[in-house]
N, C-alpha and C positions, 0 to 999 in steps of 0.2 A: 196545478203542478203535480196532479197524479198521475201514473201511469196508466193507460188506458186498459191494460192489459191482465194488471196486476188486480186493479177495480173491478173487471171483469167477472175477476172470481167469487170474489169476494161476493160481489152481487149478485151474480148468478147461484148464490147459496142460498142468501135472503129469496129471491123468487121459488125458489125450491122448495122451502122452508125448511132447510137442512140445520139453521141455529136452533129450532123449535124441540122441545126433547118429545115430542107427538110425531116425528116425521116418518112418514112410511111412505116407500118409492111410489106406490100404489095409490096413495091419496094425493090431494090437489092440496096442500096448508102452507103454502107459501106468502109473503106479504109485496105490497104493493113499494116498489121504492121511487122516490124523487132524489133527482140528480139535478145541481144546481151548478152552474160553470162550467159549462161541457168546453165552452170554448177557450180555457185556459188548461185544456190536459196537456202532456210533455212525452214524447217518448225516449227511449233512448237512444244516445249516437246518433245516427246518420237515420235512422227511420222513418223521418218525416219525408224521404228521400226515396229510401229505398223499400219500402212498401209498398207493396200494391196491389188494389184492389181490382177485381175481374167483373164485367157483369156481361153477362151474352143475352140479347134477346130473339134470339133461337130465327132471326131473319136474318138473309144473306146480307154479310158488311154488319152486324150486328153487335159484335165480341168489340169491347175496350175496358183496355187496361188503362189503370188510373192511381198516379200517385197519392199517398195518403195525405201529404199538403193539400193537395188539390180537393178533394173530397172535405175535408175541414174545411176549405177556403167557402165551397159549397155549399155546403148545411153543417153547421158547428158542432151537432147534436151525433151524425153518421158512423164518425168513427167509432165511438164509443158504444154506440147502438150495434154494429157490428162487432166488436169486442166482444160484449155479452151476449148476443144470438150465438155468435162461436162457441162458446164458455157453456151455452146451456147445453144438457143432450139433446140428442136429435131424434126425439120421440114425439107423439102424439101430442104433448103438452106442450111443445115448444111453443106451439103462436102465443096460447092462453098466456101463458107466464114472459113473454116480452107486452102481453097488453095492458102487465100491472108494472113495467117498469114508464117511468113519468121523465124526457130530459129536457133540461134547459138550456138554454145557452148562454144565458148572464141569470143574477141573482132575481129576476122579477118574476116571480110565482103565481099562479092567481090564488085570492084568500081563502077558496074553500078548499085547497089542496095543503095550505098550512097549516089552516086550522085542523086537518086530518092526520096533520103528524103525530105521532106518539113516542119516537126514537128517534136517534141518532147513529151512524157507522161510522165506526174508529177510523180517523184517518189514517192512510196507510203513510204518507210522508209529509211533513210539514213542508210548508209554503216558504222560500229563502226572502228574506227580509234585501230590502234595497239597502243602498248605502248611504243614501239620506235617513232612512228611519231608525240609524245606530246612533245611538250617543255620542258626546265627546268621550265618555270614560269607555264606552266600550270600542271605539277607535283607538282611541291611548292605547290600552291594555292588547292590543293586536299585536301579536308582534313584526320587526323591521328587518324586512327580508336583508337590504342592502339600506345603503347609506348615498343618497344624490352628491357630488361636488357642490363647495359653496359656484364653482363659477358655470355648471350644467346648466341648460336652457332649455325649457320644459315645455315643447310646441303645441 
């Protein structure tokens, strides 16, 4: 439920290693990140829609344009992969440092890349909980926009 865009930055700091107080434009000290759930990011409004992505391969009839749905529907992992290619500059280092970024598309990791974690990055938005996993008391305590008829019929 993150923005893809927003994460972007965020990430593209950590490959940079712009959180590191050692960081100089000039050196390489950036860290490796694993991104798990790619395939449950969100954008906003209509973006899923009206996005889109360009790829030309330089032969005649080559150029298509492709909505950002589509490209997710694709490979779960793309959007967000280009998110953070965007996000980084456009320097020398750029491949290096997409080659330490790691994405998933569900939670199944392999062991040696867990067992390589050391940290964690603040989520930027918490996950909206369903309506099955609220309580009775925190349904109660909701409040009651309107009030139904005892004789309305609720299709």
């Amino acid at each position: 439920w993150q923005n893809p865009f927003q994460s972007a930055k965020m990430i593209s700091d950590v490959l940079q290693g712009k959180h590191k107080p050692i960081f100089s434009p000039t050196s390489d000290c950036g860290d490796h990140v694993v991104v798990t759930n790619c395939s449950e990011i969100a954008m906003p409004w209509y973006e899923w829609k009206y996005r889109i992505y360009f790829h030309d391969t330089r032969f005649a009839g080559g150029r298509s344009w492709t909505p950002a749905w589509r490209v997710q529907d694709k490979d779960a992992t793309k959007v967000l992969w280009k998110a953070v290619y965007r996000a980084l500059p456009g320097d020398l280092n750029r491949q290096t440092r997409m080659a330490r970024l790691h994405l998933f598309p569900d939670d199944k990791v392999p062991h040696e890349i867990i067992d390589s974690i050391s940290g964690q990055l603040r989520q930027l938005r918490r996950a909206p909980k369903k309506l099955v996993q609220y309580s009775e008391e925190e349904q109660a305590k909701f409040p009651k926009l309107f009030e139904y008829p005892d004789d309305y019929i609720i299709q």
